[in-house]
N, C-alpha and C positions, 0 to 999 in steps of 0.2 A: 422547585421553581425558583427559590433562591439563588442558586445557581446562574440562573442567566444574568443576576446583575456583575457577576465578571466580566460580559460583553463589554463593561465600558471601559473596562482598563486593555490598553491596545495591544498587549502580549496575547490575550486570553482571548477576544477577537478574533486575533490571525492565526491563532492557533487550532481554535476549532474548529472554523471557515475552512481551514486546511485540512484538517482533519477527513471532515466534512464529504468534501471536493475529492479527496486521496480514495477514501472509500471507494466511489462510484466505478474507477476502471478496476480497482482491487475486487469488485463482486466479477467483474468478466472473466480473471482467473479461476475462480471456483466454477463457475458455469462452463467455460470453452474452452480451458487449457487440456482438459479429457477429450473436448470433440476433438480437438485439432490433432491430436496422438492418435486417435485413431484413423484420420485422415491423411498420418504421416505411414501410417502403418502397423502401430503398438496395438499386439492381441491385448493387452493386460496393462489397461491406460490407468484404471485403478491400481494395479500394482506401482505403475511405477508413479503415479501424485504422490504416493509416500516417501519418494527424495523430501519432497516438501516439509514434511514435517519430522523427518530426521535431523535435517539443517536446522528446523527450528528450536528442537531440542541443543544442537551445538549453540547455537546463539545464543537459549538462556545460559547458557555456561559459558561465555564469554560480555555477555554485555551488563554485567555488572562493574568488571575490570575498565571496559571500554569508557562508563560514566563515569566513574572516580578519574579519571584521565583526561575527558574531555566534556567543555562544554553542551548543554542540551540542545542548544541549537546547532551544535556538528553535529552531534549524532542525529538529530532528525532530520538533517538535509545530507547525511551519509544513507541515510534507508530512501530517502525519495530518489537519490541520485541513481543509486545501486535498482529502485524501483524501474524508472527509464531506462536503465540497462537489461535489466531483464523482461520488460516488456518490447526492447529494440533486439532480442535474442531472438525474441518466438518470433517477429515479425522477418526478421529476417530466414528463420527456419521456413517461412509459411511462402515464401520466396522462390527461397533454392530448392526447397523440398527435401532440408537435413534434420531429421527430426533430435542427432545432438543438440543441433542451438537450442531449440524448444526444451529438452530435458535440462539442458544447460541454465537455462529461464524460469525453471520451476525449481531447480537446488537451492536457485537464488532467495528464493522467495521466504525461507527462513529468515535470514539473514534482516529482509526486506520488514516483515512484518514482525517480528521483536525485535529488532533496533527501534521503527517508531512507535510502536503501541506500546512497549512495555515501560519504554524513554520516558513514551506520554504521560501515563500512570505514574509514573517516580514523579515527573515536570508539576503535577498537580496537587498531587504529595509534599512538594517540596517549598513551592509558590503562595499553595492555596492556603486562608486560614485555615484554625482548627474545625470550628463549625460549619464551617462548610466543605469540609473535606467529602463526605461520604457522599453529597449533593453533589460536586465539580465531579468525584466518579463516575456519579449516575448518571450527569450530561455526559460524559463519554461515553460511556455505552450505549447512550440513545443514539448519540451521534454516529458512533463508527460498528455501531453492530445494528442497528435500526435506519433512522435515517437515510444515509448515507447508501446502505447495502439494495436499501428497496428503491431508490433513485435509479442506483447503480443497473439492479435487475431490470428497468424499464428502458433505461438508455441505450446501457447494451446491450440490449434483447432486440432492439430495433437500429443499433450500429450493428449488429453480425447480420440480418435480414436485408440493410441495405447495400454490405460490405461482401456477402459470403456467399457465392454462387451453388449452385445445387450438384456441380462436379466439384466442387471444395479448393475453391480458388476467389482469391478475396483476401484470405487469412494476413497479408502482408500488411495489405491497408488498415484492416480491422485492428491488429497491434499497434499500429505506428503512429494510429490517432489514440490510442489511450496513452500512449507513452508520452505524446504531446501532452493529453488534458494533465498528466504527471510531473512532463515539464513545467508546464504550467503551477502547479502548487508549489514545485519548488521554487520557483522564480519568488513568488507571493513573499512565501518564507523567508528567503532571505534577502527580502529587499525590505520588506515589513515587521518583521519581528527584530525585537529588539537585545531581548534579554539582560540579567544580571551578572554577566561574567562568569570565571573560573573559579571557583570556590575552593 
């Protein structure tokens, strides 16, 4: 509980806030990016989410290079950016009916999801005191494995219901407003975070 008194210094705010918020369309991938593959066509929509975490595996082998290079706050509005991109993929597959872009949107998603979670973790590491290191953790994982996912589950559980027709048409819209609520965090970010520079 120590941990929340970081809310009052305004990096640590907007950071989780975002965090937070980032979460809620990031649970829609885990839930609908399978329905949708198979609504594109894919016999073996589990087989292929595992692009997903191939990529993710590449990006822990690159995004440690990436932060000795660049500032925290690039890289964390390089993975929301890349995240609008790849939720503007699926939506746009859910469109034309090319289930590419949609695969194309879940390669991404490595990329997506350790550039910022892993970012974030080092960002708290780095920021946070000593004693309160292991506490600023465990608000992150409430936040973005808790929180945030079970939000996410009820939002868009009822954005695909009011988005996704029962002949499987909808899926455009359904993307295109996560991608927003994603613009959106990004916008947050970087108009409200501040940071400590280049180190």
């Amino acid at each position: 509980l120590d941990a929340f008194r970081l809310m009052k210094e305004r990096d640590y705010l907007v950071f989780f806030v975002v965090t937070a918020l980032f979460s809620v369309p990031l649970s829609a991938f885990y839930m609908y990016a399978p329905e949708m593959l198979k609504v594109l066509g894919d016999r073996h929509s589990t087989a292929t989410m595992t692009i997903a975490q191939l990529t993710e595996i590449a990006a822990m082998l690159l995004v440690g290079s990436v932060m000795m290079r660049f500032r925290v706050k690039t890289v964390l509005l390089w993975a929301l950016g890349l995240s609008v991109l790849r939720f503007g993929m699926s939506a746009y597959a859910g469109g034309s009916g090319s289930i590419n872009w949609h695969i194309g949107g879940i390669a991404l998603h490595g990329m997506c999801y350790t550039f910022f979670f892993i970012t974030a973790q080092v960002f708290l590491d780095r920021r946070v005191d000593p004693g309160l290191k292991g506490q600023a953790q465990g608000l992150l994982g409430l936040v973005s494995g808790g929180l945030g996912p079970l939000a996410g589950a009820v939002i868009c559980g009822w954005l695909r219901n009011q988005c996704v027709t029962a002949d499987g048409r909808g899926w455009m819209e359904f993307w295109v407003i996560l991608a927003a609520m994603i613009g959106l965090c990004l916008a947050i970010f970087a108009v409200f975070y501040r940071g400590l520079g280049k180190r």
